[in-house]
Each structure stands twice: as C-alpha cells, then as structure tokens.
MILORO-77495 format. One record per residue (C-alpha): x, y, z; residue in three letters. Coordinates in steps of 0.05 Angstrom, whole numbers, padded with zeros to 5 digits, always signed. Each point is the difference from the previous one (the first is absolute). Layout:
<pts>
XYZala
...
</pts>
This chain:
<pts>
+00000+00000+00000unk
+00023+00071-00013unk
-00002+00018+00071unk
+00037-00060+00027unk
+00063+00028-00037unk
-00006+00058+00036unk
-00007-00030+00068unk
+00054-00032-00010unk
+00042+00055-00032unk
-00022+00037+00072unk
+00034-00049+00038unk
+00053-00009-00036unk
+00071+00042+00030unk
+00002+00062-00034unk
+00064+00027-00032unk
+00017+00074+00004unk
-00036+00015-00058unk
-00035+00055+00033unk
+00058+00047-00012unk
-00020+00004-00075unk
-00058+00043+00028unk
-00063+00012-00035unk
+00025-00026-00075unk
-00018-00073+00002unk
-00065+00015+00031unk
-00018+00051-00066unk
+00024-00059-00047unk
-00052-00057+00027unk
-00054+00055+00014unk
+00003+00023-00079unk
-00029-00081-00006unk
-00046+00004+00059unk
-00027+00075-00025unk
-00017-00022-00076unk
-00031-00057+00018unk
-00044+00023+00044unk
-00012+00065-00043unk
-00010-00049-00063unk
-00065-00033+00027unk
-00031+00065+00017unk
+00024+00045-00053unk
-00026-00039-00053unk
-00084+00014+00027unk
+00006+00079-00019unk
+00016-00033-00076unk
-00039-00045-00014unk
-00055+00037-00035unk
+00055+00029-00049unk
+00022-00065+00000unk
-00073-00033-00022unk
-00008+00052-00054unk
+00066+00001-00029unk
+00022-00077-00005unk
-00080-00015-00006unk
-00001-00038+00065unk
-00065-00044+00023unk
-00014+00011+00078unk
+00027-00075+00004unk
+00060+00028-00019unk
+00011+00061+00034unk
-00016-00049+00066unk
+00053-00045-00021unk
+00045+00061+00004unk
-00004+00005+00066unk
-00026-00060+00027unk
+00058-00040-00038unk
+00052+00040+00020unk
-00034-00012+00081unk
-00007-00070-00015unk
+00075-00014-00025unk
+00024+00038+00059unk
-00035-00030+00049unk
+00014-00074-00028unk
+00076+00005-00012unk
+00016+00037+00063unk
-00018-00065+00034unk
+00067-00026-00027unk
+00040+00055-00013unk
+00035+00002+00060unk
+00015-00067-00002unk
+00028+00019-00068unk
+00045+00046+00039unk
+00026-00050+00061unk
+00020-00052-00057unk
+00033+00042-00056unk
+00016+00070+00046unk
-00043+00052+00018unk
+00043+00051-00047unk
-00005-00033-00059unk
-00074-00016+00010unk
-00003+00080+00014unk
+00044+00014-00067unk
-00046-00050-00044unk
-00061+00024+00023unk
+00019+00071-00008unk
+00027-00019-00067unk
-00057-00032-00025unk
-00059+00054+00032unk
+00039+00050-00043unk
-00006-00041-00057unk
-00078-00016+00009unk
-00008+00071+00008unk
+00024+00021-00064unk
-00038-00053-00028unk
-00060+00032+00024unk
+00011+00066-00021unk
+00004-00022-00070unk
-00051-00052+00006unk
-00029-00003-00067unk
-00071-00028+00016unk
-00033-00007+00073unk
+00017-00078-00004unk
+00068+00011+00000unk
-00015+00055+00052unk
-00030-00056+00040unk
+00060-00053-00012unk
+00053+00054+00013unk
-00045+00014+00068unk
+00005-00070+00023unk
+00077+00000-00012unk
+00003+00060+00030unk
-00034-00021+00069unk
+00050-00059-00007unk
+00057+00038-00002unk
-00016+00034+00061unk
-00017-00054+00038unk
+00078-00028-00015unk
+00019+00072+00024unk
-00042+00023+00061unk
+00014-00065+00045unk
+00070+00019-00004unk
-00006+00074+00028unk
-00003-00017+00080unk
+00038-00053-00001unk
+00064+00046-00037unk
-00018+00057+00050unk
+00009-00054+00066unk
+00059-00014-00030unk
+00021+00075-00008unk
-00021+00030+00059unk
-00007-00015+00079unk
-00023+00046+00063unk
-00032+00068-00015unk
+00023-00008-00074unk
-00038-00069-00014unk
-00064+00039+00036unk
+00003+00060-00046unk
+00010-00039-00065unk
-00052-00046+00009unk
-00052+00063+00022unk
+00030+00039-00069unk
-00021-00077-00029unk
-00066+00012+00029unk
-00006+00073-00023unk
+00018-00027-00069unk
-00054-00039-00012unk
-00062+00047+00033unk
+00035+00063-00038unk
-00006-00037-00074unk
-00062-00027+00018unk
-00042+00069+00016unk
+00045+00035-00051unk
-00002-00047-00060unk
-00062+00029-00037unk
+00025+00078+00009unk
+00068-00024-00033unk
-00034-00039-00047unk
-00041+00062-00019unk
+00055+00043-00005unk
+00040-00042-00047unk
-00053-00006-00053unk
-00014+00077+00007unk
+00074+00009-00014unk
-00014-00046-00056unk
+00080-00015-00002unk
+00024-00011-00078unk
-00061+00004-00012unk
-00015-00071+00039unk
-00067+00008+00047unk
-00019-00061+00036unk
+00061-00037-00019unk
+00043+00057+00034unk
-00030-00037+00073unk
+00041-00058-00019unk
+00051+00024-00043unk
+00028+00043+00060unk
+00018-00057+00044unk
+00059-00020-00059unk
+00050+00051+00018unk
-00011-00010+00070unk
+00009-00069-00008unk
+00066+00003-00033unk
+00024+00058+00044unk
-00010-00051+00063unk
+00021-00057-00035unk
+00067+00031-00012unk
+00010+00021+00073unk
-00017-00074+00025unk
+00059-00032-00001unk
+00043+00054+00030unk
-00044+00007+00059unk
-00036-00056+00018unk
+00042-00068+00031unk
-00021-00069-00019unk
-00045-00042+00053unk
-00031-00067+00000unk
-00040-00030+00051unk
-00020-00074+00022unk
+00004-00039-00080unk
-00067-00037+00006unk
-00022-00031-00069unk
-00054+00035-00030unk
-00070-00021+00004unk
-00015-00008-00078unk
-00053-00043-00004unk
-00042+00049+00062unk
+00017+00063-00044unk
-00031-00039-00060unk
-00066-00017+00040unk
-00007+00073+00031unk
+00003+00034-00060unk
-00041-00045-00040unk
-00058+00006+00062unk
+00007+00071+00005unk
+00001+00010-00082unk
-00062-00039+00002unk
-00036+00043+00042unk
+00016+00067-00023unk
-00002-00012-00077unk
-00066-00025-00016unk
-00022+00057+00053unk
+00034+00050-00051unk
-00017-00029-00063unk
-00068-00035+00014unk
-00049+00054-00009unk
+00028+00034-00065unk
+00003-00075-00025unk
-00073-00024+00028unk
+00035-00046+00043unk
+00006-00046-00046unk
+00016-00080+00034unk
+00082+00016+00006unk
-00025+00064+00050unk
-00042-00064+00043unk
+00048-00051-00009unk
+00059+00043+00027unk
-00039+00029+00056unk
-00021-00084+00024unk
+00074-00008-00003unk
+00027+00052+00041unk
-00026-00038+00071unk
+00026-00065-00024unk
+00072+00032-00023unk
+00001+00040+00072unk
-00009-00074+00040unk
+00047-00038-00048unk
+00050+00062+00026unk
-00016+00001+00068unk
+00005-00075-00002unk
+00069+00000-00030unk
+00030+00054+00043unk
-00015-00047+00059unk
+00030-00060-00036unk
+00061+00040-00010unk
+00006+00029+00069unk
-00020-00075+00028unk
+00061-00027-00041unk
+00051+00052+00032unk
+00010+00046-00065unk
-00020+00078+00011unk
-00075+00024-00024unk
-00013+00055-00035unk
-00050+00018+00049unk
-00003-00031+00073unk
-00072-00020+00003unk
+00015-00013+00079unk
-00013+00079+00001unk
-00065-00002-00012unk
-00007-00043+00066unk
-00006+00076+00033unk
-00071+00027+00006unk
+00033+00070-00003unk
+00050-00009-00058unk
-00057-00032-00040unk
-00061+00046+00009unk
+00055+00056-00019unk
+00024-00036-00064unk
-00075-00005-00027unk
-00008+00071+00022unk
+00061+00024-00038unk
-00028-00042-00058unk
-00071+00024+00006unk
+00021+00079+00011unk
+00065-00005-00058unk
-00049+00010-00051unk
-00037+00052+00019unk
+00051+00057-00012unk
+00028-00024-00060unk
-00070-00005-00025unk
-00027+00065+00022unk
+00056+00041-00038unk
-00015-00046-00061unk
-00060+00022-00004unk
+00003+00072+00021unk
+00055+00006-00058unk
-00055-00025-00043unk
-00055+00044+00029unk
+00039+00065+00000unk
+00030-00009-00072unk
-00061-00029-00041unk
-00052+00025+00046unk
+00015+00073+00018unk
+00052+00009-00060unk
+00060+00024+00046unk
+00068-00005-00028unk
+00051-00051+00032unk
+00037+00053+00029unk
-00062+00025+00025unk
-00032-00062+00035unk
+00071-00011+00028unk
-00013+00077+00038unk
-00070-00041+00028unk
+00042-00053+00024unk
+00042+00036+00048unk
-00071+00002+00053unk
+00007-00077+00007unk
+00081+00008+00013unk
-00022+00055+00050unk
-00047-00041+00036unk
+00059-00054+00000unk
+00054+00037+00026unk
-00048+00031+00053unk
-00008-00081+00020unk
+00072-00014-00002unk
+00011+00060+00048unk
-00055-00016+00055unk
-00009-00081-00010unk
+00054-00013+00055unk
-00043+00038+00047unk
-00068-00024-00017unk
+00029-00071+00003unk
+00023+00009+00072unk
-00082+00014+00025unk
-00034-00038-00056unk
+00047-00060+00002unk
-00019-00054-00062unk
-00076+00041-00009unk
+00055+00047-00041unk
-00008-00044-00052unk
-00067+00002-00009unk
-00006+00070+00020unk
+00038+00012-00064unk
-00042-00044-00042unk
-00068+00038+00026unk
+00040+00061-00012unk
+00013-00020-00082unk
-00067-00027-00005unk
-00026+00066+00023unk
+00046+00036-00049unk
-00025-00038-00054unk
-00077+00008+00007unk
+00023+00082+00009unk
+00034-00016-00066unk
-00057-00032-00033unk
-00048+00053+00026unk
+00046+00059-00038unk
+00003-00042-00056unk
-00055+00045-00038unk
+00036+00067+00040unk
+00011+00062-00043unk
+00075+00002+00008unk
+00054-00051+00020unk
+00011+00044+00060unk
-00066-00043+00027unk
+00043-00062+00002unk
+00051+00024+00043unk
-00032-00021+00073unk
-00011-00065-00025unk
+00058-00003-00027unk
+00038+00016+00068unk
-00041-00042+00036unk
+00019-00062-00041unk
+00075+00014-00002unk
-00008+00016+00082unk
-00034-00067+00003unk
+00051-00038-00046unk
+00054+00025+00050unk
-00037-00024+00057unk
+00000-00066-00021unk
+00070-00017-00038unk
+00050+00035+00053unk
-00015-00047+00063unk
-00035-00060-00045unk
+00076-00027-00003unk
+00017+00010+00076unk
-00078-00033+00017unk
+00011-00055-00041unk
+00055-00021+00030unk
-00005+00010+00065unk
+00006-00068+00022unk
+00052-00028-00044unk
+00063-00022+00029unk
+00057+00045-00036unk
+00039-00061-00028unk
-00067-00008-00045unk
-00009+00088-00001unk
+00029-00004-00078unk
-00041-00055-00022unk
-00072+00016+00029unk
+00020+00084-00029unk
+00006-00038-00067unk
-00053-00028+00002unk
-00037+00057+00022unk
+00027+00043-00046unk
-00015-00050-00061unk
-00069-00003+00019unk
+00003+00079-00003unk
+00012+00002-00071unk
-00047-00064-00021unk
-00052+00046+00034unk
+00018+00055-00051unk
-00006-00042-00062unk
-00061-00031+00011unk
-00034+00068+00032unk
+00013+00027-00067unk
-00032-00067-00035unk
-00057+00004+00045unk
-00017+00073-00005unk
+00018-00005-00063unk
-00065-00036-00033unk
-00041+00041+00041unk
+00028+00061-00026unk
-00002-00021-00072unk
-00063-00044+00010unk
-00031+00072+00030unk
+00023+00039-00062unk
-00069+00000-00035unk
-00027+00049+00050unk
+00062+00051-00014unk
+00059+00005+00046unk
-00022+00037+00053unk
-00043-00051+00015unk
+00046-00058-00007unk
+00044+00037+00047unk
-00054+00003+00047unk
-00011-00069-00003unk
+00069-00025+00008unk
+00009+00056+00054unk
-00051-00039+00044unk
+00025-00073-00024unk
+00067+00030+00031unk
-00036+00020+00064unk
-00037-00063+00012unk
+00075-00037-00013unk
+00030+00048+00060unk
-00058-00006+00038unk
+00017-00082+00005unk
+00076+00021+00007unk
-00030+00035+00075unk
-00038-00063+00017unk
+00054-00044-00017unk
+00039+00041+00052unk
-00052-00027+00051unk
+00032-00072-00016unk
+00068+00023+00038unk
+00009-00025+00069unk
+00002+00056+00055unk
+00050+00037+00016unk
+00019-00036+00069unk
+00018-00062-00050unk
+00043+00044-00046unk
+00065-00007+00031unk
+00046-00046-00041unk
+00005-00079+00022unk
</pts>
C-alpha cells in the first residue's frame, strides 16, 4: 500500500538530509501539486472540451471519473512498486510518465483519446504520489519532518479549492493560442523542470521487498472497472446487456478478491490490503464513510462546471471567479475544524455532512437566481461542510489502529477516498444527463438534492461509530 512505504520510511534512521533545506521538499511537491490540481482543473473545461472535441456526457464523465478511477486503483500498489524497485525511481518514472500523459492530453485529437490519455494519466500518478511521504520520512526528522508533511497537506487542499480559478485563467490567457488544452499542456515544463532536479536532490530509499500482489491488483481493478463503467456509459448506450452483465460481476470479482487477499495473507506472503483491518468497528464505519462522502465533492464541481458554463453562459475564467466561495467555505473549515472537533468529538463528521447537504439545497434553491452572486452562500456552506468532514475523517478513522498497521488502514482509507470520487461522478452523472430534458437548471437541482440525500447517509453512517469512551487505540 502507498502508505505502508511511508510508515516505514518514518521509522526508518534519517540521514542529515535536512541540511539541504526546503529544495527536495519543492521537487516531490511539484508531483503531489499537479496531481491533485489535474483532477480538479479539468471540471472548469469540460464544456469547451464537449464542444470542441464533440464529446458525449459519457465521455466527458470518463474524463474525470477515469482519471479517479486509475488513481485510486494503482495507488493500491504503487508503493509497493516503490519498496521493491526504490522509491526514487518509482518518483522519477511516474513523474516522467504524468508529463508525458499530459502532453498527450493537451493535444488529444478526439475526446477518446482524451479519455485513454486520462486513464494513463491517473496511472501515472498513482506510480508517483505513493512515493511522496515515504521520500520526505526519509528527508526529514523533528520539526522539519512536521513542517514538510503539513506543506504536504497544504499541497493538496491548496490545488484542490484552486484548480478551477487556474483552470479558468489559462484558457482566458488562451496560451499559443491553446484553450482547454493549455490546463494540461502547463504541467510539461513543470514536469521536466522537476524531473531534472530529481536526481541531484533526492537520495535513493527502499523499504521491506515484498513481492507484489499481481493477481489482487488484477481483481481490484477489474471489480472496480465494472462498477464505474457501465454507470458512465449505460444511459447514453440504453444499458444495453454488457452495462447488466458488468454491474452482476462487480460483487462476485470484489469476493473472489477479498477471498484471495486472505489466501495470500493465510500463506505468509504480504496482501495488498490487510482485510484483518476491517475487524475494527471504527476503522470500518470510517472507510465506508470516506467511500460514501468521496464522491460527493468531486461530483458537485462536475456538475457546477457544467451548470455555470452551459447553463448561465459564464466563461471558464469566469465560473473559476464562482468557485473561489466553495474554497472560502473550505479554508474557513480547515482553520476552525481542530476546535469544533475537540466539543463535537466524531458528530464533526456528520456535522459536516448536514452542513454540505444544507449547502446544496441553498444551491439548488439559487439555481433559477438572477446572478451567480446568489450561489455564493451555498456555495460556502458546502465547501465549510466538505472541510468539516475530510480534515479529522483520517484521524477518526483510525483512531483505534495500532501504529504498526497506521500506513496500511490510511491506504486504505485514502483509496476508498478516491473510489468515492469516481463513482460520485458516475452516479450523479446519469442523473444529471438523465435530467437534461427539463434544461440545466433543473438537472442541477435534481442532482443537487441526489447529493444531499448521499451526505445525509454519510451523517447517519457516523451514528455506526462506537462512542468516544471506546476510541482509544487497542
């Protein structure tokens, strides 16, 4: 798992490679910064990406939902990846090869390619990402490991609220005349300005060489691929009997998996996921709830992309300015969600997900407003509430897990995370597009309140979590 290569890395005796100061840090957070800014930058394009590579909705899903999908699936063994061949060279190839799908996006000739480039794309940075803690326990101990694994954090909140106003900006600048393809296009010189800096600053590290799990990486992906692409495909395709065939198979591939990662583990040979986890109440009910909420932001700035674009006619640039309310509302949450956590204890969680279902019926109730100034305190309220729940879901979840299993049960976690995202945006998906016949504000209304009926079982999941007095790890 990607985070059991950084558990270990954490252990492991650090060298004195903190005197190289801030430098390393910039290199792996170049990786960590595109590709979080690549699954969110893309939703401010993709109505100039529909209309100029004549795109079908199934497709402009796929865009993001196959990007989600391959980077939720391969970061399962992508740190293992790293521990076998060193974490490095895992870092260099990914890098290497995220440049490389980038550029094949940005001159993507047709939106299948788009959606193949996507794909190998998410892969890419699934072979990267895993690699990023474990390099920076290996950097950095004390007050230095602290700092670079908060600027980590900061990464990865500060592309995610930002990505649609960059994206927006970019195709305003129309660079070279590129639009759209200027979202992806950017991340090349990046890319090779990082990649060039790699080996001069960053040591080599392995961790414990445990054969990789092919044949679980094979079943996973095949489950999860049969889940989310008949979802995506289905209704533009009248769900024809491939769509009903794939979706029977996805329960059956999911026990074959389960039943082969406890063969493996029964046999001595290392998992890819330790399904003796899920034997905590607490580490369970927070997995499903990390599944069940994942989707619901990814899929609420898929469709508000959609909405503001092809329903009130606002330029990219423009609908990227709307945008900043929900990363207002986030970084309010990421200020204040220590505190509310300390009186609210686990009720945070669903606190957060009343909070976003609240934002999203405000949303759907300015849907009709005069301006796009009416969206803005639903807007708030659903990046508030989207705060509330992803800062302490991590530290909730695993609350009871013994810290020799801490990177394992966080990659899980975080796995689940992004599984969430790609089939929130299947799911909301066909009812968006299935809604379109009664405009788009109204199949923005309707997927508004599918999204607040899926947060409103996020809070009563939340119920499921033992109390507090049985919190404290075993």
């Amino acid at each position: 798992m990607a985070t059991l290569t950084a558990d270990r890395a954490v252990a492991a005796p650090a060298g004195p490679h903190e005197r190289s100061g801030w430098a390393p840090l910039l290199v792996v957070l170049a990786g960590t910064f595109m590709t979080y800014l690549d699954f969110f930058i893309v939703n401010v394009a993709l109505p100039s990406i529909q209309g100029r590579l004549r795109a079908g909705p199934a497709a402009i899903q796929l865009v993001v939902a196959g990007f989600g999908l391959a980077f939720a699936v391969g970061m399962i063994s992508g740190g293992r990846l790293g521990d076998l061949y060193g974490r490095r060279r895992m870092f260099t190839l990914g890098l290497a090869l995220f440049t490389l799908t980038s550029a094949a996006c940005g001159l993507a000739p047709t939106a299948g390619f788009l959606d193949v480039a996507r794909v190998a794309q998410g892969g890419a940075a699934a072979m990267m990402t895993p690699q990023v803690l474990a390099i920076l326990g290996t950097l950095y101990t004390g007050p230095w490991r602290a700092r670079a694994f908060a600027a980590y954090g900061m990464t990865m909140g500060i592309a995610a609220v930002s990505g649609q106003l960059i994206g927006g900006s970019l195709i305003a600048l129309n660079p070279a005349g590129a639009g759209w393809r200027s979202i992806f296009l950017i991340n090349v010189p990046v890319g090779v300005t990082a990649l060039a800096l790699v080996r001069r600053l960053l040591p080599e590290s392995r961790g414990q060489r445990a054969p990789a799990d092919l044949a679980g990486t094979v079943l996973i992906t095949a489950a999860l691929t049969a889940i989310v692409l008949p979802l995506v495909q289905g209704r533009q395709q009248g769900w024809p009997l491939w769509t009903v065939l794939c979706l029977a198979a996805a329960p059956l591939l999911l026990a074959a998996f389960a039943a082969h990662q406890r063969a493996r583990a029964a046999r001595g040979r290392a998992p890819l996921i330790r399904l003796t986890l899920f034997r905590d109440r607490t580490f369970t009910v927070g997995t499903v709830t990390g599944i069940a909420f994942g989707g619901v932001p990814a899929s609420f700035f898929f469709i508000l992309a959609l909405y503001l674009q092809d329903g009130r006619r606002l330029s990219p640039l423009s609908s990227g300015v709307v945008f900043i309310f929900a990363g207002l509302g986030f970084f309010a949450a990421m200020l204040t969600t220590e505190r509310m956590t300390r009186r609210l204890g686990r009720q945070i969680l669903a606190a957060g997900a009343g909070a976003v279902a609240a934002g999203c019926l405000l949303t759907a109730a300015a849907a009709r407003a005069a301006t796009s100034l009416g969206l803005a305190p639903g807007l708030v309220t659903v990046g508030f509430g989207i705060g509330m729940v992803l800062v302490p879901l991590t530290a909730t979840a695993l609350a009871r897990i013994a810290p020799e299993h801490a990177g394992a049960a966080s990659g899980v976690l975080t796995t689940g995370l992004q599984v969430g995202g790609a089939l929130g945006i299947a799911v909301v998906g066909v009812v968006f597009f299935g809604a379109l016949g009664g405009g788009i504000p109204h199949a923005f209304t309707v997927s508004l309140i599918t999204l607040a009926a899926l947060t409103a079982a996020t809070a009563a999941l939340v119920q499921l979590l033992p109390s507090p007095s049985a919190q404290a790890p075993r």
